[in-house]
C-alpha positions as CSV (number, residue, x, y, z in Angstrom):
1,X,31.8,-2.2,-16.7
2,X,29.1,0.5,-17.7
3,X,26.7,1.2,-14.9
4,X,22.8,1.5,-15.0
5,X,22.8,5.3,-15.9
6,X,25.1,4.3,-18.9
7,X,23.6,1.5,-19.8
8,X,20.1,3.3,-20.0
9,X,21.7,6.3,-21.9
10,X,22.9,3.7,-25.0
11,X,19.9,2.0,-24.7
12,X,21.2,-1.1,-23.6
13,X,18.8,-1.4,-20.8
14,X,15.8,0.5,-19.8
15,X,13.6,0.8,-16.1
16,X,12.4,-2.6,-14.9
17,X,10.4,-3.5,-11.9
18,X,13.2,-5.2,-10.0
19,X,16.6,-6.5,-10.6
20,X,17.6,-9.9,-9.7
21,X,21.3,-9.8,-8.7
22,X,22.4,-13.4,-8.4
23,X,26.3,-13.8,-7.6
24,X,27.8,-17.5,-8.8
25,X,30.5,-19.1,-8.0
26,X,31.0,-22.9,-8.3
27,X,27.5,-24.3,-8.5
28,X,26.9,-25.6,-11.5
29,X,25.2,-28.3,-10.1
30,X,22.4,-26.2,-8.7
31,X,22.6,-23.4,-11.0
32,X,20.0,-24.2,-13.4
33,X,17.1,-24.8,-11.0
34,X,17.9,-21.7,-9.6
35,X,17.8,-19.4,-13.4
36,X,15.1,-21.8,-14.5
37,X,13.1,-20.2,-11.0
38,X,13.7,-17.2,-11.6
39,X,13.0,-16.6,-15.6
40,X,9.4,-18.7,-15.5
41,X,8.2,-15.6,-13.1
42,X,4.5,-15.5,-13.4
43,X,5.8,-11.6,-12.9
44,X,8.4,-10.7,-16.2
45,X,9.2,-7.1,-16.1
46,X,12.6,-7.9,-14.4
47,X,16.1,-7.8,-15.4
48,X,18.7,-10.5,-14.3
49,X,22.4,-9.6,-13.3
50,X,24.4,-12.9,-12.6
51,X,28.3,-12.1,-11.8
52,X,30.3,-15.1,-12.6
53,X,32.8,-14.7,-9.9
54,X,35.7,-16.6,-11.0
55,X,33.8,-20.2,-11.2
56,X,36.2,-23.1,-11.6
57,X,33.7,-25.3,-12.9
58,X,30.9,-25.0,-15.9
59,X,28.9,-22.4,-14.1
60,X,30.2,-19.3,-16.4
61,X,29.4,-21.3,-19.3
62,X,25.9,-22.1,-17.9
63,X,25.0,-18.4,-17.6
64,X,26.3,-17.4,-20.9
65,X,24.3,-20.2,-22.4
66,X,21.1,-18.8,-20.2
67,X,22.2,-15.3,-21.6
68,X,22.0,-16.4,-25.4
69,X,19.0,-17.2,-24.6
70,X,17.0,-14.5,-22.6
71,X,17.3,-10.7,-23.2
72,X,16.6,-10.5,-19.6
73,X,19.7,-11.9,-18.6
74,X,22.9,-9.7,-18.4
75,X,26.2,-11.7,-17.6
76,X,29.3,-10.7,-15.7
77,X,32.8,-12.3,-15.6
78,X,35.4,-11.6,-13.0
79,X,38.1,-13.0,-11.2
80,X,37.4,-14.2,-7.7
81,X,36.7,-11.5,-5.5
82,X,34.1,-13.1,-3.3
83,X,30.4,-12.6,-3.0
84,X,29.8,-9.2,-1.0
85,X,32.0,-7.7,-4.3
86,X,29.7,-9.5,-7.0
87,X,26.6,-8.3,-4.8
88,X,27.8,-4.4,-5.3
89,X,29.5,-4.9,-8.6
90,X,25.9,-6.4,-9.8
91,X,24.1,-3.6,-7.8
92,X,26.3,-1.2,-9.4
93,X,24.3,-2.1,-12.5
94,X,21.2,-3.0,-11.4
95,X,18.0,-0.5,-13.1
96,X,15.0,-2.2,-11.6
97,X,13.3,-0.4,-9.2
98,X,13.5,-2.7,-6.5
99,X,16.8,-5.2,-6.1
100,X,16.4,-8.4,-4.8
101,X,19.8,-10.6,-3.7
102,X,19.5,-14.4,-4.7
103,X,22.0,-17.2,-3.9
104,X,22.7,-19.3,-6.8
105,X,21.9,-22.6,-5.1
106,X,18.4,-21.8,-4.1
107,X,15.3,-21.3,-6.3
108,X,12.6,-19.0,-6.1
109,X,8.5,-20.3,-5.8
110,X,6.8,-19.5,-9.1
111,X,4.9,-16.3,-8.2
112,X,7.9,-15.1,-5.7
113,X,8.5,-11.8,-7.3
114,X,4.9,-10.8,-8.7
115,X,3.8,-11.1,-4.6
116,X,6.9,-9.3,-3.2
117,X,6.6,-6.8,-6.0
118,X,2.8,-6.3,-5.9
119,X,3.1,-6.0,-2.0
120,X,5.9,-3.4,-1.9
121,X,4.1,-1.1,-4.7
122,X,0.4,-1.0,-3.1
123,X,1.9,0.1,0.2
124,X,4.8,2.2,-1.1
125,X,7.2,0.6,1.0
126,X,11.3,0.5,1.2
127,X,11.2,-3.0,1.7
128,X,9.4,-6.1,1.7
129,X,10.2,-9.3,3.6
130,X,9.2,-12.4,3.4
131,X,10.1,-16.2,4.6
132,X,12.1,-18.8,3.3
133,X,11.8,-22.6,3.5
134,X,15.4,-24.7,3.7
135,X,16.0,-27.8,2.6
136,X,18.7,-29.7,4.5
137,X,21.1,-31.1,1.7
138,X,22.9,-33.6,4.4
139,X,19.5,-35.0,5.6
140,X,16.9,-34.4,2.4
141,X,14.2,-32.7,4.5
142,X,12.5,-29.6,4.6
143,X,12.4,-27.7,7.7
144,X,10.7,-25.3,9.6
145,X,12.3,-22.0,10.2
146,X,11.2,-18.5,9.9
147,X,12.9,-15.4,8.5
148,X,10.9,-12.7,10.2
149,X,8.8,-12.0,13.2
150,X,5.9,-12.6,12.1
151,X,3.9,-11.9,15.2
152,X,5.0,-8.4,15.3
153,X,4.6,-8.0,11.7
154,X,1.1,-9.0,12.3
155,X,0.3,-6.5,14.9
156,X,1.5,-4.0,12.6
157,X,-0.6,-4.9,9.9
158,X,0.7,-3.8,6.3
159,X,2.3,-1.1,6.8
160,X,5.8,-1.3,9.2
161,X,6.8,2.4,10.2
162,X,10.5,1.6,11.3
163,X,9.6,4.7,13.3
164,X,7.8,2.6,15.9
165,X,9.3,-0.5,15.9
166,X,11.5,0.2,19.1
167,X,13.5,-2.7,20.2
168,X,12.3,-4.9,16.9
169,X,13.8,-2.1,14.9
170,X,16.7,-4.9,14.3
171,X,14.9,-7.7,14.9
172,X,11.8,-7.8,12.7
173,X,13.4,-9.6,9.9
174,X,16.4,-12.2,9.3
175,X,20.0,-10.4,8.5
176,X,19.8,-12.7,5.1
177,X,19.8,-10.2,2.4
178,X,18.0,-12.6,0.4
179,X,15.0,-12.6,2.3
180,X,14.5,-9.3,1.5
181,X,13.0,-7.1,-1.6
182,X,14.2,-3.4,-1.4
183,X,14.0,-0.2,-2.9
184,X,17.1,0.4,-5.4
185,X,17.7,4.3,-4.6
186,X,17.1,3.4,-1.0
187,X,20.5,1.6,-1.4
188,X,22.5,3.6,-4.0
189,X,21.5,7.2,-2.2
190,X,22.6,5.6,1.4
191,X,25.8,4.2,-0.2
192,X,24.9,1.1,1.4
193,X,26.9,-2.2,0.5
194,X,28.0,-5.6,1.5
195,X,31.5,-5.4,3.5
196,X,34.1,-7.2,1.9
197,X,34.3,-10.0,3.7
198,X,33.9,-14.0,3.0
199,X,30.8,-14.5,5.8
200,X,28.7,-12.1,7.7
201,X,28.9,-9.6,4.9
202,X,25.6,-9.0,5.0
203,X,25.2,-7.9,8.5
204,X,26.0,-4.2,8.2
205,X,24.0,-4.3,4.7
206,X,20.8,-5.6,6.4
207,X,20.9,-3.0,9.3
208,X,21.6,-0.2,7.5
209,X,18.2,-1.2,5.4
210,X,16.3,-1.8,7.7
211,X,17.3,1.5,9.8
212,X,17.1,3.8,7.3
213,X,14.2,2.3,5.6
214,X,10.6,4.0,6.4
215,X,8.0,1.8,6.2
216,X,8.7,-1.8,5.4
217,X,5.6,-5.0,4.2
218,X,5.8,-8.4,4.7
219,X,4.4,-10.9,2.7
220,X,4.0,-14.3,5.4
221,X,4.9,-16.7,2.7
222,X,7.4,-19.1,2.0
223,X,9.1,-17.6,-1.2
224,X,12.4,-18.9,-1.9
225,X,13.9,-22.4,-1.0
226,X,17.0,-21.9,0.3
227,X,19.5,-24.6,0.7
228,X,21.7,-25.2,4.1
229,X,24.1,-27.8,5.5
230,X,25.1,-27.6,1.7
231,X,29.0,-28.6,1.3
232,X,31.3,-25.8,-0.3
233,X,29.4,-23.2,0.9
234,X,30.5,-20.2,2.6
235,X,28.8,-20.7,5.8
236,X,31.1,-23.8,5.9
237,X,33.8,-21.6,6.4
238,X,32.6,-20.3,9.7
239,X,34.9,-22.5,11.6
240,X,38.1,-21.0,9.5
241,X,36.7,-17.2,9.8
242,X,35.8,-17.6,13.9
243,X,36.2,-13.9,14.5
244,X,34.3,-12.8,11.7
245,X,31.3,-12.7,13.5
246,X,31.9,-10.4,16.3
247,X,33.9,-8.0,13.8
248,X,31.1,-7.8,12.1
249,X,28.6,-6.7,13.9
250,X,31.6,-4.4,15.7
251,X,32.0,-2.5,12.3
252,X,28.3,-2.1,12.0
253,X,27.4,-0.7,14.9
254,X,30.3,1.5,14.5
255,X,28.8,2.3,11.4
256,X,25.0,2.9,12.8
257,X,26.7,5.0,15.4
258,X,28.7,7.4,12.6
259,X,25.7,7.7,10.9
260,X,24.0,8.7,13.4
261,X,21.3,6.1,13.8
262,X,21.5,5.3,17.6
263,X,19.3,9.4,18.1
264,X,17.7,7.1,21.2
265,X,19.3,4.2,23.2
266,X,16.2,1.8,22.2
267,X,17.8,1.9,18.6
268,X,21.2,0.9,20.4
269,X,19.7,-1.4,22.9
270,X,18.0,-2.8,19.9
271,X,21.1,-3.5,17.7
272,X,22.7,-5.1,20.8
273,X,20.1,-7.5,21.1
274,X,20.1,-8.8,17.7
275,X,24.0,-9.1,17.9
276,X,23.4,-11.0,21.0
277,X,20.8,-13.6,18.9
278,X,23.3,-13.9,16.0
279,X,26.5,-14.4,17.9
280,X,25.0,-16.7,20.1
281,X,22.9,-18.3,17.3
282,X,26.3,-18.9,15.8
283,X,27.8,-22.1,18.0
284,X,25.7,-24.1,16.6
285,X,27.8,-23.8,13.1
286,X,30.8,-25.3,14.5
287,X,31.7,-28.8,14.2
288,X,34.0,-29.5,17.3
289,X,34.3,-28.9,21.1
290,X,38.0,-26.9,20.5
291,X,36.5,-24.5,18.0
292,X,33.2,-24.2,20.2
293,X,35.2,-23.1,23.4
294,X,37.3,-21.1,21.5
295,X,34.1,-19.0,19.9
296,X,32.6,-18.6,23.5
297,X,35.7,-16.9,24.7
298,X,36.0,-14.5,22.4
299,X,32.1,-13.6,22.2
300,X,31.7,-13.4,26.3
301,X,35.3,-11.4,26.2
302,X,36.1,-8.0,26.0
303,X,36.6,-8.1,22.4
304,X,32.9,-7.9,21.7
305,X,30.3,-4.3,21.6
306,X,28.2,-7.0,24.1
307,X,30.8,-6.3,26.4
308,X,32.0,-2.5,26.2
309,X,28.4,-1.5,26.5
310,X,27.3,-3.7,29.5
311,X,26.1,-4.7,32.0
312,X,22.2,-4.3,31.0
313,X,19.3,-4.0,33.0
314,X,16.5,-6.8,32.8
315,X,14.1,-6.0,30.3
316,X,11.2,-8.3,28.6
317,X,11.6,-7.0,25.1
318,X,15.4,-7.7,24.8
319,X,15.3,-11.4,25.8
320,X,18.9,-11.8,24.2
321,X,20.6,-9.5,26.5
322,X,18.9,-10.4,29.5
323,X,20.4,-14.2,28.1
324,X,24.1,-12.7,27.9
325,X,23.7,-11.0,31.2
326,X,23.0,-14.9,32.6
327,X,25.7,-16.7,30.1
328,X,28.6,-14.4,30.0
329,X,30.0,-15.8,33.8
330,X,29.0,-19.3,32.3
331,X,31.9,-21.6,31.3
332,X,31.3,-22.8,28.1
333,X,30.9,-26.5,29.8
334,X,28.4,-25.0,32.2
335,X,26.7,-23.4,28.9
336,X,26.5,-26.5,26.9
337,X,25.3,-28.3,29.9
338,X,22.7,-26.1,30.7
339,X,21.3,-26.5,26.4
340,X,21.6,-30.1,27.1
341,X,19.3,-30.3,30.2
342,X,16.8,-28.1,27.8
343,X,17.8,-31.0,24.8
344,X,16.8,-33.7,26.9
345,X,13.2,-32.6,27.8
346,X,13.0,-31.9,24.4
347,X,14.2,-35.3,23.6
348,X,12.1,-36.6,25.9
349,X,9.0,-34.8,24.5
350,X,10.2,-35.6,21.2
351,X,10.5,-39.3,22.1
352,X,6.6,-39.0,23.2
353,X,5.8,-38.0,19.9
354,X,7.9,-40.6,18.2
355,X,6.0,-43.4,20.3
356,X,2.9,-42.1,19.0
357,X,3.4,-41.7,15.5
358,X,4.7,-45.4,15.9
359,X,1.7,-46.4,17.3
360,X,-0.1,-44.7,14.5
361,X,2.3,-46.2,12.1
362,X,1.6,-49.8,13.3
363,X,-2.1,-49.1,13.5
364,X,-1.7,-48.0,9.8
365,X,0.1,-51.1,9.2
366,X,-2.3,-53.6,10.5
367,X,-5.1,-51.9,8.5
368,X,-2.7,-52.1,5.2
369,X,-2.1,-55.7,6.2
370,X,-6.1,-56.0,6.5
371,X,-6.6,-54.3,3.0
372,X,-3.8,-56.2,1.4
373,X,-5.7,-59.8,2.5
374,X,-9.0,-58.6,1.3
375,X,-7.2,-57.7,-1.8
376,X,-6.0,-61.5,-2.4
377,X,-9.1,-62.7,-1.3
378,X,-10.2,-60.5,-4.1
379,X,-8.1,-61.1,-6.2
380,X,-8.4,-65.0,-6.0
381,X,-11.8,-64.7,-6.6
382,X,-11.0,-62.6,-9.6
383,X,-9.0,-65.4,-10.8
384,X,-11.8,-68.4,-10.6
385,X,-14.4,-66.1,-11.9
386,X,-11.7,-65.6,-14.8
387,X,-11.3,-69.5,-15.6
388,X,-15.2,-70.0,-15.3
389,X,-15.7,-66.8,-17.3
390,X,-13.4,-69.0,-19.9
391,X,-14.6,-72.3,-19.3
392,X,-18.1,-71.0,-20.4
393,X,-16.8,-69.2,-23.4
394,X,-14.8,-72.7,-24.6
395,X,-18.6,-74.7,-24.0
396,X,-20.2,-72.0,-25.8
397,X,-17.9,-72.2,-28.4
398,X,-18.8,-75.9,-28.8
399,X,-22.6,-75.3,-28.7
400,X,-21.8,-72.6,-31.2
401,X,-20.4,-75.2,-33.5
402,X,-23.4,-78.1,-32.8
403,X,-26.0,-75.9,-33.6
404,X,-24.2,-75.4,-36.6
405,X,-23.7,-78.9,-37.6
406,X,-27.8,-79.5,-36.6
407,X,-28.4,-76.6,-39.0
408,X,-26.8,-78.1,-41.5
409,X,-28.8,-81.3,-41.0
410,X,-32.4,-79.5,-41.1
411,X,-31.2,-77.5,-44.3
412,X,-30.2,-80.9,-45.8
413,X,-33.3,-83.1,-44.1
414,X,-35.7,-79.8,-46.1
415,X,-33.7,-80.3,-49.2
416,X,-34.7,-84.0,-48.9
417,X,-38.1,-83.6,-48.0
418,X,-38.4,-80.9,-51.6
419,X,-36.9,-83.1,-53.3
420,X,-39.6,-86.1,-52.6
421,X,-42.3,-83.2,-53.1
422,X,-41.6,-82.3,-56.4
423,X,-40.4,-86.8,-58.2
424,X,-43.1,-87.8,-59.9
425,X,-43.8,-90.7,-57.8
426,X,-45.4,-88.7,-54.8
427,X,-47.3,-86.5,-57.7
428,X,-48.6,-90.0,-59.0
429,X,-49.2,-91.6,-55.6
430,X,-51.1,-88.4,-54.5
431,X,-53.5,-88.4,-57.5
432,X,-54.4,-91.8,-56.7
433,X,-55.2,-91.8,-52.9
434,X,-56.7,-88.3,-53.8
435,X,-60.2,-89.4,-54.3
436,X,-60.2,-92.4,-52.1
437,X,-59.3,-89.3,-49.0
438,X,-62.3,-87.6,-50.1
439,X,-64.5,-90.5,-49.9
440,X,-62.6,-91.5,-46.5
441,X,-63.6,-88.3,-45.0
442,X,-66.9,-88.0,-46.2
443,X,-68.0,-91.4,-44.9
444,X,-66.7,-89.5,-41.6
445,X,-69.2,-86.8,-41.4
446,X,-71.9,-89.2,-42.4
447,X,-71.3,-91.5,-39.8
448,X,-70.6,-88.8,-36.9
C-alpha cells in the first residue's frame, strides 16, 4: 500500500485540510449514515480513508460503492487485523494536514469539520477537542455526557499551553481518539500509534497527543453522535479482555516515562490520576457480580502502576487518587455498597423530580382534556352550522327556481298584454271612446 509521500509523488493525491480515517468492520447497518455525515461537510477540502478491515457482511461493498462515487474517498481492503491496525494503516496514508479518527457507527453534525478545522488553524494549535453527544442504542435516548473539561478549558480561554496545564495535563480531554482533531506531523514525527490491542488501544495514543502537543483549542460543541450500549461492538468485549485495562495504561506510562515526559512529578501525578478515573470508570462496563469482583481485585492489586507508585498524599486537584487511597482497602461489597447509598439519594432525588414532572404531566393532561371538549363543542357547532348552511342553500335553490317560473309568467302575461295592444279591436275600441274621453274630461275642468 503506497503511502502519502507516494501517493502525492504520482499524483494520486495531493494536500488536504484533514484526513478522515474511518476504520469498518461489520456495520453495514450504520455505515451509510455515518459516509453520508461525513461527505455533505459544509467544509470539502478533505480526503476520506476507510479501511475495510475484513467485514463479514456488505460493508466492503458499501465503501467501494461510496468510492465510485466520490474522488474523495480512498478504500482499503484487508484481512482482519482489528482496529488500532486500520487506524495506523489509514494514518499511514493519510495527506490532510490534520487527521481526525471516526467510528463507523457514528455520524458527524453537518458543520463538524469546517468548526474543528477553522478553530485549530486561527489559533495554530496541535489539537482541537471538542464534545460528543451518545445515543443509547438499548434505550433510544440521547444522553448527556461530556468529552472534555470544559471548565478548565474555559479558564484557559482559546489557546491551551499543555505547558501549564499541571495536573489536567491528562485530564483535559476524553482518551476517545475520536473526540479529537490533531495535527498529522504531530503524529507521524512522534511515531505515535494505536497499540495493537482489541480495547483501550487508544490510551497510549491519546496521551502521547496530548503530552507532546503544545497548545491545544476546544470547540464546546456537540460534534459527532456517537453510539454506545451498541451490540457487537468492541467495548462489549470488555468483559472477555478484563485485564486490558490496567495493561494499558501500564505500557503507557511506561511509555511517557521512556520518553521522558514525566521531567516533573505533577506530569506523573497527573497520568496517575487519569488512570485512576478510567480504571475505576471501567466497572461499570461489566455485566455480572463474578466479573465485577474479579476487575476490583486486580485494579486495587499489585498488578496495577496505582499500586507500585503509592501511597499518595491528599491533594484537591487529583480527586481520583485521593478516591483510590479511600477504595483500595474497600472490599468490593463494601465498594458497591458505598455507590449504592450515593444511588439511592440519587434515586430518591430523582424520584422527586419524577413526581413533579407527573404532576406537570397530569396538569398538562387536564388542560388537553379541556381543549379536546372545547374542540367537540366546536366542532358540533361546526356540524349544525354545516346542515343550516345547506338547508339554506336547498331553500334558496327552490326560490331560485320560483322566481324563475314567476318570470316566465310576467314575460308571458307582457306578451299577452302586446298582443291585445296591437288586434284591431282595441285600435277600433280606442278610436271610438277617444272623443267621448276628451269630452269626459273637459266637462271636468268646467265643472271644478
Amino acid at each position: 500500500m503506497l503511502n502519502w509521500y507516494d501517493r502525492l509523488l504520482i499524483g494520486v493525491v495531493s494536500f488536504m485540510k484533514v484526513s478522515v480515517i474511518i476504520p469498518v468492520y461489520n456495520v453495514e447497518s450504520y455505515l451509510e449514515q455515518c459516509m453520508d455525515s461525513v461527505i455533505h461537510q459544509t467544509f470539502t477540502d478533505f480526503e476520506v480513508i476507510c479501511i475495510d478491515d475484513g467485514s463479514g457482511d456488505g460493508s466492503g461493498r458499501i465503501l467501494d460503492e461510496y468510492a465510485r462515487r466520490d474522488s474523495r474517498i480512498t478504500v482499503i481492503h484487508q484481512n482482519n487485523r482489528g482496529v488500532a491496525y486500520a487506524r495506523n494503516r489509514g494514518l499511514e496514508t493519510a495527506a490532510g494536514e490534520y487527521i481526525l479518527f471516526l467510528d463507523p457507527d457514528d455520524y458527524l453534525s453537518l458543520h463538524a469539520l469546517e468548526k474543528m478545522y477553522n478553530q485549530a488553524r486561527q489559533y495554530n494549535a496541535d489539537m482541537c477537542i471538542f464534545d460528543a453527544q451518545d445515543f443509547d442504542c438499548e434505550t433510544g435516548e440521547f444522553l448527556l455526557h461530556y468529552y472534555f473539561n470544559h471548565g478548565k478549558a474555559e479558564s484557559l480561554g482559546n489557546i491551551i499551553e499543555t505547558a501549564g496545564l499541571g495536573y489536567y495535563l491528562f485530564d483535559i480531554a476524553s482518551v476517545a481518539c475520536w473526540v479529537k482533531l490533531v495535527r498529522r506531523t504531530l503524529l507521524t514525527d512522534n511515531d505515535i500509534r494505536f497499540e495493537l490491542r482489541e480495547i483501550f488501544e487508544d490510551t497510549m495514543w491519546s496521551a502521547l497527543s496530548l503530552a507532546l502537543s503544545k497548545r491545544i483549542t476546544a470547540v464546546p460543541e456537540k460534534l459527532i453522535y456517537h453510539r454506545i450500549n451498541r451490540k457487537g461492538s468492541l467495548l462489549d468485549s470488555v468483559d472477555k479482555n478484563i485485564k486490558d485495562p490496567v495493561e494499558s495504561y501500564r505500557n503507557t506510562y511506561e511509555e511517557l516515562s521512556r520518553r521522558g515526559i514525566f521531567t516533573d512529578d505533577v506530569k506523573r501525578i497527573a497520568f496517575l490520576n487519569k488512570t485512576a478515573v478510567v480504571l475505576y470508570y471501567t466497572l461499570r462496563s461489566f455485566s455480572d457480580y463474578r466479573r465485577i469482583s474479579e476487575y476490583w481485585d486486580i485494579i486495587n492489586g499489585k498488578e496495577t502502576i496505582l499500586h507500585e507508585n503509592g501511597p499518595y498524599a491528599y491533594n484537591p486537584e487529583t480527586p481520583a487518587l485521593n478516591n483510590y487511597m479511600k477504595w483500595r482497602d474497600y472490599s468490593i461489597d463494601d465498594f458497591l455498597l458505598s455507590k449504592y447509598k450515593t444511588h439511592l439519594r440519587i434515586i430518591g432525588t430523582r424520584r422527586q423530580e419524577l413526581a413533579q414532572e407527573r404532576k406537570a404531566l397530569a396538569d398538562a393532561g387536564k388542560s388537553l382534556a379541556k381543549a379536546e371538549k372545547k374542540n367537540i363543542d366546536y366542532e358540533e357547532e361546526n356540524r349544525i352550522l354545516h346542515n343550516d348552511n345547506r338547508d339554506l342553500t336547498d331553500k334558496n335553490k327552490e326560490l331560485n327556481i320560483k322566481n324563475k317560473a314567476l318570470l316566465e309568467e310576467i314575460k308571458t302575461a307582457r306578451q299577452k298584454i302586446a298582443d291585445v295592444y296591437a288586434s284591431d279591436s282595441y285600435r277600433f275600441g280606442h278610436a271610438v271612446l277617444y272623443i267621448p274621453g276628451k269630452i269626459k274630461k273637459l266637462l271636468r275642468k268646467l265643472l271644478r
